[in-house]
TORFI-268027 format. One record per atom (N, C-alpha, C): x, y, z; residue number from 1; atom name. Coordinates in steps of 0.001 Angstrom, whole numbers, plus 500000, padded with zeros to 6 digits. Atoms other than C-alpha are relative to their C-alpha. Layout:
BEGIN
X,Y,Z,NUM,CA;
...
//
This chain:
BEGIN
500836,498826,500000,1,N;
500000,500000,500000,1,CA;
500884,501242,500000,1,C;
499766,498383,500333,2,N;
501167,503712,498822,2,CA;
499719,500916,501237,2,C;
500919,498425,499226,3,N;
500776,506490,501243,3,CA;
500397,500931,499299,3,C;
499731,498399,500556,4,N;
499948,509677,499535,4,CA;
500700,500583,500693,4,C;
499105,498636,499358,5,N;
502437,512535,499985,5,CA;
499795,500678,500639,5,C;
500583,498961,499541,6,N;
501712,514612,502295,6,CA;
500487,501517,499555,6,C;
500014,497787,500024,7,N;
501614,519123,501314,7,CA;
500879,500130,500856,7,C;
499185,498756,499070,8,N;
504524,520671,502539,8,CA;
499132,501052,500343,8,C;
500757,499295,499398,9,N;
503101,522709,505287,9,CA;
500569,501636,499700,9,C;
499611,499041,500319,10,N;
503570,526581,505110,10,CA;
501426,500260,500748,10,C;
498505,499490,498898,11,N;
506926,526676,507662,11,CA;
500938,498880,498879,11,C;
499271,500642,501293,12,N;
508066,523727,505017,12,CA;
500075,500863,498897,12,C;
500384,499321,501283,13,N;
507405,526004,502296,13,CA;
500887,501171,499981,13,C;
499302,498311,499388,14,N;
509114,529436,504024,14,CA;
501412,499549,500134,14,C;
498627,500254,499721,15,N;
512087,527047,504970,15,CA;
501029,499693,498903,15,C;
499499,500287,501413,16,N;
512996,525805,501310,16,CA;
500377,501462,499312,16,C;
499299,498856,500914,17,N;
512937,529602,500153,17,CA;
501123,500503,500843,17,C;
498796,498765,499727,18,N;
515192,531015,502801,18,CA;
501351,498445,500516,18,C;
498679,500610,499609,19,N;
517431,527536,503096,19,CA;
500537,500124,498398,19,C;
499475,499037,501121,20,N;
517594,528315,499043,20,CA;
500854,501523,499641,20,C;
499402,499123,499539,21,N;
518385,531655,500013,21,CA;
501221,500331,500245,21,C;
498354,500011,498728,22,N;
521390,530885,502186,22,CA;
500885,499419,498753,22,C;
499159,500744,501019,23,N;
522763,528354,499559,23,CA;
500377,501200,498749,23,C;
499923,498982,501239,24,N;
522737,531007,497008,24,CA;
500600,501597,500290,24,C;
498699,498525,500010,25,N;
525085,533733,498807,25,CA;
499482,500758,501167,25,C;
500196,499447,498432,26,N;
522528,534992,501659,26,CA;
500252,499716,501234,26,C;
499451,500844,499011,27,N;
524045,533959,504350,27,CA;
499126,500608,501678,27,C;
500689,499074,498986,28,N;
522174,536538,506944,28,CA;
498767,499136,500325,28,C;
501079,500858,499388,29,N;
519288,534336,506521,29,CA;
499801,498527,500722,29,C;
499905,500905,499468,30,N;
520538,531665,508036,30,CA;
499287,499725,501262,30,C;
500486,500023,498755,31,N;
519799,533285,511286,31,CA;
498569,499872,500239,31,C;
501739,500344,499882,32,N;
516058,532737,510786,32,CA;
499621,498699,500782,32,C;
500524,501839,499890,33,N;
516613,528752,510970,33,CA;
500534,500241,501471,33,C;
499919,500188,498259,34,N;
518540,529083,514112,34,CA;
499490,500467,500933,34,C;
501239,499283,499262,35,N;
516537,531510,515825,35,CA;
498843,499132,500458,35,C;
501049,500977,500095,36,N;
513676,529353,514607,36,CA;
500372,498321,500811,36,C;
499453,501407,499303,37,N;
515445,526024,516535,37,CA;
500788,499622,501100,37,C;
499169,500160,498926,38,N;
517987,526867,518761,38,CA;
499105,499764,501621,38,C;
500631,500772,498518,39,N;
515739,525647,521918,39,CA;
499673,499117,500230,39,C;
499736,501441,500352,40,N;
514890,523047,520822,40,CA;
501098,498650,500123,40,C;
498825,500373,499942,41,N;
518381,522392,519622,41,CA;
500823,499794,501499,41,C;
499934,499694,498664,42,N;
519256,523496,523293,42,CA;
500166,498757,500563,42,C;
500541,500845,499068,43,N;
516961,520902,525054,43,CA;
500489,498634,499874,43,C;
499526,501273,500467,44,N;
518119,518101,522938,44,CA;
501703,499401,501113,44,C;
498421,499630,499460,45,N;
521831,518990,523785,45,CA;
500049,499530,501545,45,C;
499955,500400,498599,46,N;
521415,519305,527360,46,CA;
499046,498663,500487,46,C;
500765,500566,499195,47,N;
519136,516523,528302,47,CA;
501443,498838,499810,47,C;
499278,500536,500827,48,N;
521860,514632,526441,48,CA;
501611,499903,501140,48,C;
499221,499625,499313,49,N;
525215,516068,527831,49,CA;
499948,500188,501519,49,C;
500186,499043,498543,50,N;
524169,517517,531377,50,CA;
500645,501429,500614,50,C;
499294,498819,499827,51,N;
525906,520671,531115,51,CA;
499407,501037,499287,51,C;
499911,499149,500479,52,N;
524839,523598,530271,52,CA;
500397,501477,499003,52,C;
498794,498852,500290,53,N;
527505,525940,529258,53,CA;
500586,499063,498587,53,C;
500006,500742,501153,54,N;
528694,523098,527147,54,CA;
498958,499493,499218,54,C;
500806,499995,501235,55,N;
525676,522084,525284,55,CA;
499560,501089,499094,55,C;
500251,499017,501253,56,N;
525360,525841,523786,56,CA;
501604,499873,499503,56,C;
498757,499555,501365,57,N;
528872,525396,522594,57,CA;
499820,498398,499091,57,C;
500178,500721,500998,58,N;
527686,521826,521359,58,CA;
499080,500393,499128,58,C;
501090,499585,500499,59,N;
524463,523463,520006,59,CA;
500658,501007,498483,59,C;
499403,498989,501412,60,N;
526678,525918,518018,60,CA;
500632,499537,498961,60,C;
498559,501123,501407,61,N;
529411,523104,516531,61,CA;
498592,499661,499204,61,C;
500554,500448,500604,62,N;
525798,521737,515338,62,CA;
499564,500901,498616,62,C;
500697,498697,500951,63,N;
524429,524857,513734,63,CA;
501042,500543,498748,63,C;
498891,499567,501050,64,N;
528012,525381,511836,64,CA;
499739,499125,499024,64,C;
500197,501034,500984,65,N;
527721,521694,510526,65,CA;
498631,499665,499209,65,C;
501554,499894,501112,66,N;
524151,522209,509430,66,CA;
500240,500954,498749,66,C;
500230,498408,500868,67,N;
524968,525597,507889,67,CA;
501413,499254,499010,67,C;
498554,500626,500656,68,N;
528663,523592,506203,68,CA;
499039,499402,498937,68,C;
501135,501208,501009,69,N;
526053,521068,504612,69,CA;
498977,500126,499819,69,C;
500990,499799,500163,70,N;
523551,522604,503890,70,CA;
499289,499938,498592,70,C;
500085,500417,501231,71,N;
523897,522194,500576,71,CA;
499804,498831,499522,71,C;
500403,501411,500156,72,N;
523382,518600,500905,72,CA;
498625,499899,500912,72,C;
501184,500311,499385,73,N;
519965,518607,502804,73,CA;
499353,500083,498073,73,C;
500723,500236,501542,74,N;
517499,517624,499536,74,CA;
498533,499736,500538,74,C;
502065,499509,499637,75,N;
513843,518582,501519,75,CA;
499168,498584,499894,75,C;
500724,501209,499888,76,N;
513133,514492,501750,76,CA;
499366,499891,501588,76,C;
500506,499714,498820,77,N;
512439,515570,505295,77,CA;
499765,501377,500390,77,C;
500211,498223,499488,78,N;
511529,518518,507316,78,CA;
501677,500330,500474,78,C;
498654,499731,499650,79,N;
514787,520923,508021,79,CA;
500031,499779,501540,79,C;
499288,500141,498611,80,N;
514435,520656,511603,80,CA;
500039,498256,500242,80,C;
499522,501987,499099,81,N;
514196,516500,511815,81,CA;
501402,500658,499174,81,C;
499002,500176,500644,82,N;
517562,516871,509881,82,CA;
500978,500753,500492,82,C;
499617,499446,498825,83,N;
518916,519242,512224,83,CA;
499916,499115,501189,83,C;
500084,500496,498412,84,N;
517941,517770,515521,84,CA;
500974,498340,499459,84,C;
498524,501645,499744,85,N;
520234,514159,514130,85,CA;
500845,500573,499739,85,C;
499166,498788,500081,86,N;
522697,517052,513326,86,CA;
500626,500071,501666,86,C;
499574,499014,498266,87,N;
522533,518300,517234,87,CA;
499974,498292,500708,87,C;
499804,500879,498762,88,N;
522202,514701,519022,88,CA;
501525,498757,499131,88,C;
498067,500732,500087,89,N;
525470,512850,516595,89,CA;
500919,501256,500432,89,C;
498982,499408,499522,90,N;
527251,515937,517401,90,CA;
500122,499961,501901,90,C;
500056,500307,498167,91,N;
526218,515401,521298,91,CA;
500749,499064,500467,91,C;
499340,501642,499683,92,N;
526840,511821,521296,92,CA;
501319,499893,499840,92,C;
498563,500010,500839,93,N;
529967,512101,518916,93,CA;
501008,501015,501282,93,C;
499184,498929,499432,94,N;
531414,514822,521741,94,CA;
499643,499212,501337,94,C;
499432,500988,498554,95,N;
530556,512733,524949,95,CA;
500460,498622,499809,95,C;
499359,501061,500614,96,N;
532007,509977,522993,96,CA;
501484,500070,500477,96,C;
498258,499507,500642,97,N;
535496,511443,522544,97,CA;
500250,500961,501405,97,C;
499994,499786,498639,98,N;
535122,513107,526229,98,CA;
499961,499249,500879,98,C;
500475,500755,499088,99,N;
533976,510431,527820,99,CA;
499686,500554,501419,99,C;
501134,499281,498825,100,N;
531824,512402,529885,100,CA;
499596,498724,501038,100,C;
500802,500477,499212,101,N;
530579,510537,533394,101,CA;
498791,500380,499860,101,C;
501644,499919,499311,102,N;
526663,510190,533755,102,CA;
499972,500415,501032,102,C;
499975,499195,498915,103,N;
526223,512686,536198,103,CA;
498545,499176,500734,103,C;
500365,500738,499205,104,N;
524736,510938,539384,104,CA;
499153,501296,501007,104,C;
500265,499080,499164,105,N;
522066,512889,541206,105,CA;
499887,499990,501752,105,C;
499979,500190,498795,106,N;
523061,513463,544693,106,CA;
499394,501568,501060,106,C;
500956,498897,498974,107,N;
521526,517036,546019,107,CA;
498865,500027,499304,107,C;
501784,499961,500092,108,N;
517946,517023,546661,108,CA;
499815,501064,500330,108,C;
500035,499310,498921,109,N;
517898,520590,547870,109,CA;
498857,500875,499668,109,C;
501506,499402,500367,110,N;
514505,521029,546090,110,CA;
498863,499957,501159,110,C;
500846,500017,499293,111,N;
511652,522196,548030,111,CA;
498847,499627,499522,111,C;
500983,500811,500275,112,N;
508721,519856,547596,112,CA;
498307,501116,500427,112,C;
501237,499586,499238,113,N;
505348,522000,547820,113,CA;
498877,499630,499690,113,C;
501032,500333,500708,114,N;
502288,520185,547497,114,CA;
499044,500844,500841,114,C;
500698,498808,499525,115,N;
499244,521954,547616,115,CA;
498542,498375,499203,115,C;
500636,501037,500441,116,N;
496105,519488,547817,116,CA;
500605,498538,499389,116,C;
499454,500861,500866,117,N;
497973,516381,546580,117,CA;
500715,500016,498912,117,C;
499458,499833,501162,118,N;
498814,518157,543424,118,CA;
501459,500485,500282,118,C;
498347,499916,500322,119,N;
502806,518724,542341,119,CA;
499603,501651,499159,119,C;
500115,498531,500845,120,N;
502854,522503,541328,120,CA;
500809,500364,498591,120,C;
499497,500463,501445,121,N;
503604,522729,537641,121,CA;
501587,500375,500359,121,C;
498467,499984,499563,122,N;
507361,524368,538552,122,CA;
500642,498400,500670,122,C;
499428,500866,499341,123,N;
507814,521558,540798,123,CA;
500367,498880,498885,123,C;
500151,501143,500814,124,N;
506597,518885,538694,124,CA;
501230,500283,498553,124,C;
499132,500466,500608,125,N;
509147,519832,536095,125,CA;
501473,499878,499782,125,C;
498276,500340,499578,126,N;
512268,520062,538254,126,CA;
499632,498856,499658,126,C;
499992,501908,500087,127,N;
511498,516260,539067,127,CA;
499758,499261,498386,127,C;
500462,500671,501106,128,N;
510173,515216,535473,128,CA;
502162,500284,499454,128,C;
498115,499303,500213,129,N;
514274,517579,534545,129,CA;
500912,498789,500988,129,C;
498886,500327,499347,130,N;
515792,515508,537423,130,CA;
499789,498056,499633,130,C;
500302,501019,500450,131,N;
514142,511983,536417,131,CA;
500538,499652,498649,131,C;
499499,499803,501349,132,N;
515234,512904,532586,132,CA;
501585,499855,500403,132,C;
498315,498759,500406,133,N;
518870,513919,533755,133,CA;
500952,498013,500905,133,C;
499314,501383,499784,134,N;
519283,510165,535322,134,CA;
499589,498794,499013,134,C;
500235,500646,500858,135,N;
518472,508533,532335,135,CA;
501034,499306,499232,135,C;
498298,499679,500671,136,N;
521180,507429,529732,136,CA;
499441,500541,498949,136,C;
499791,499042,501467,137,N;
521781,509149,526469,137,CA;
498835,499702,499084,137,C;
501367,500148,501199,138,N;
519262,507869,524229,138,CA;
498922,499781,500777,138,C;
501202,499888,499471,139,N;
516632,507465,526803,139,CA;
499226,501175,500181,139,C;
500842,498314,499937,140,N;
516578,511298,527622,140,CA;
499869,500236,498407,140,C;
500525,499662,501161,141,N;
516905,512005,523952,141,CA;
498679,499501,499397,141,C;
501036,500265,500406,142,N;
514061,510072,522968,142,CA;
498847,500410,500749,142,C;
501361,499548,499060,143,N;
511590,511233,526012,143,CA;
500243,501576,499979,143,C;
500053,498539,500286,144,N;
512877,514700,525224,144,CA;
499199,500299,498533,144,C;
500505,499310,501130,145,N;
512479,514715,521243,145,CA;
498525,499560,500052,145,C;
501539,500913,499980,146,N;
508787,512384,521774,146,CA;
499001,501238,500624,146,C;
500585,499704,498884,147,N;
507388,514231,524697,147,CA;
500208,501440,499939,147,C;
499508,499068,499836,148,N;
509162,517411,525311,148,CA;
499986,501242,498708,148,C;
499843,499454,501193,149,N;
509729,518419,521497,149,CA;
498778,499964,498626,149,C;
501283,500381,500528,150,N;
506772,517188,520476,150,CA;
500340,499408,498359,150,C;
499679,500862,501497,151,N;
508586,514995,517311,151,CA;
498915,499266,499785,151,C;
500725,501568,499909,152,N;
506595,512165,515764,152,CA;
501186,498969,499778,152,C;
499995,501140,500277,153,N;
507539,508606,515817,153,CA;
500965,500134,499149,153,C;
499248,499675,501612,154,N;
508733,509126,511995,154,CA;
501490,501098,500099,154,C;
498514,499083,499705,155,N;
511030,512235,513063,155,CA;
500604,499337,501125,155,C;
499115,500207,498881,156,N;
512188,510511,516045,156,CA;
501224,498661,499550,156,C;
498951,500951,500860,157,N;
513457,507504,513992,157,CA;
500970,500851,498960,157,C;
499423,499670,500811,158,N;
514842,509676,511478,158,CA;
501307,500947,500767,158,C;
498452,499216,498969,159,N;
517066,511868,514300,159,CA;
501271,499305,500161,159,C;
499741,501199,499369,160,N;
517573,508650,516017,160,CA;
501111,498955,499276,160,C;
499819,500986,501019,161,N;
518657,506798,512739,161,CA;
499863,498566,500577,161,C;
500345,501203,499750,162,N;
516755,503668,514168,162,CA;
498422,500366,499485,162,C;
500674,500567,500577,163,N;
513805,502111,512852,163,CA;
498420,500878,501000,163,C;
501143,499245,498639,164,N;
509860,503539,514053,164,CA;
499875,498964,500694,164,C;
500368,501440,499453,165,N;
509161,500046,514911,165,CA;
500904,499660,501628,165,C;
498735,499656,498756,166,N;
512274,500813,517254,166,CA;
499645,501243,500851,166,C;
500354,498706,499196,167,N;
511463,503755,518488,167,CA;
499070,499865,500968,167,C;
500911,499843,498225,168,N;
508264,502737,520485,168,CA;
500287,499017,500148,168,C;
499990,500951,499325,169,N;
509886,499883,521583,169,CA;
501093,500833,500930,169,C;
499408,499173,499047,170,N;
512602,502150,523231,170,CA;
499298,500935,500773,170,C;
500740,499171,499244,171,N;
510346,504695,523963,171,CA;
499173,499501,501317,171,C;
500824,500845,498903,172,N;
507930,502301,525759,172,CA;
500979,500136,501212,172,C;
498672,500166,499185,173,N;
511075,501276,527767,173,CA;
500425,500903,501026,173,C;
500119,498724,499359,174,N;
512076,504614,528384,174,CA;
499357,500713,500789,174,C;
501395,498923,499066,175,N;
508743,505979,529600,175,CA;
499872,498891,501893,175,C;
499742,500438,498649,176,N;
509004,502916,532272,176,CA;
501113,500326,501040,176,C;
498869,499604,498982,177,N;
512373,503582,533432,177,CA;
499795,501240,500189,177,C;
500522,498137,499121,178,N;
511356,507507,533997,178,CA;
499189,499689,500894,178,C;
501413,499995,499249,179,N;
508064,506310,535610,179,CA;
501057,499651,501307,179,C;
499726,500108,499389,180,N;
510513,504497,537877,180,CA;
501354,501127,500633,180,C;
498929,498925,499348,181,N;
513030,507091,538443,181,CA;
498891,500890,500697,181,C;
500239,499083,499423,182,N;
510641,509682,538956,182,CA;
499081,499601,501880,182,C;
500068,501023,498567,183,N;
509132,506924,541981,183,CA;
501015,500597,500863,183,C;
498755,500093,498892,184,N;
512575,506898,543698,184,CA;
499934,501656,500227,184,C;
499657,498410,499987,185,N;
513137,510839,543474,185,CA;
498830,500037,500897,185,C;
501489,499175,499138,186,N;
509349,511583,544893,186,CA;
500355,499300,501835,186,C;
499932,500967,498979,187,N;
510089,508835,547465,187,CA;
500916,500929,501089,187,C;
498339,499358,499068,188,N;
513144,510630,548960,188,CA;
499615,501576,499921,188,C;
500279,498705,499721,189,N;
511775,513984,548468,189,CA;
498832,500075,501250,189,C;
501089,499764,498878,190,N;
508684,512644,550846,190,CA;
500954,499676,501311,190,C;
499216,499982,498514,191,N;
511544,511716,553431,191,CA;
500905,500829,500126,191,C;
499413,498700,499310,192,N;
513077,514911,553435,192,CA;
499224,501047,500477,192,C;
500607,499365,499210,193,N;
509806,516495,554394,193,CA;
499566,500067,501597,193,C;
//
């Protein structure tokens, strides 16, 4: 069975004239795409790395090597899936060759305030941030780009360069081992009240 093509949407449509644009000597308009991504790009980075300071200087090596090759993107995808596997091999590829430790969370020195039973949205997304940040590498990336980034399935395999069929079988996975992290974390935040 065929699936019809889907219509490049109008941000598909705006991104082909000004990544045409760029290829063709404007280079000023580049800053549209990054503007348009860098938080994204960001979130990826850091959920990824755990550093801050260093994921905008990985965020930037990405944005050079997008903007280097940009002349090889050919619009078989959207520019930002093709970006965001851009920003998480340059992540990976750099705590590769660092061999960065998995940072281990040991201060709790969050203040827990429930109000009625409920988790106050701030709260709720330190812990969801501190549940993500004990994950490993492709677990936060995938519950970041799924969840967080709001990818589909299709873009998350295509970041990912694994299969969709793969994807919610990791994802599944993933979403359990958070469910259980974010357990242990709540657990230990109710015995420091």
């Amino acid at each position: 069975m065929q699936w019809a093509a889907s219509k490049p949407s109008m941000i598909e449509k705006e991104e082909k004239i000004l990544i045409t644009a760029v290829i063709n000597g404007e280079q000023q308009k580049y800053s549209i795409l990054v503007d348009r991504y860098k938080d994204y790009s960001f979130s990826i980075a850091v959920k990824i790395i755990k550093d801050h300071p260093l994921a905008e200087e990985i965020v930037m090596d990405a944005f050079i090597k997008a903007y280097q090759n940009l002349h090889k993107f050919n619009f078989d995808s959207k520019f930002s899936t093709w970006l965001y596997r851009i920003v998480v091999n340059t992540t990976l590829s750099y705590k590769r060759k660092t061999k960065l430790p998995t940072e281990e969370i040991v201060d709790y020195d969050l203040h827990l305030s429930v109000h009625n039973t409920a988790l106050e949205d701030q709260d709720r997304s330190k812990f969801i941030r501190l549940a993500i940040d004990k994950l490993s590498d492709t677990d936060a990336a995938l519950i970041t780009l799924f969840y967080l980034n709001e990818c589909s399935l299709i873009e998350v395999g295509k970041i990912m360069s694994i299969p969709v069929s793969t994807v919610k079988v990791k994802l599944f996975r993933a979403r359990k081992r958070m469910a259980r992290m974010l357990t242990e974390i709540l657990q230990k935040e109710t015995i420091l009240l």
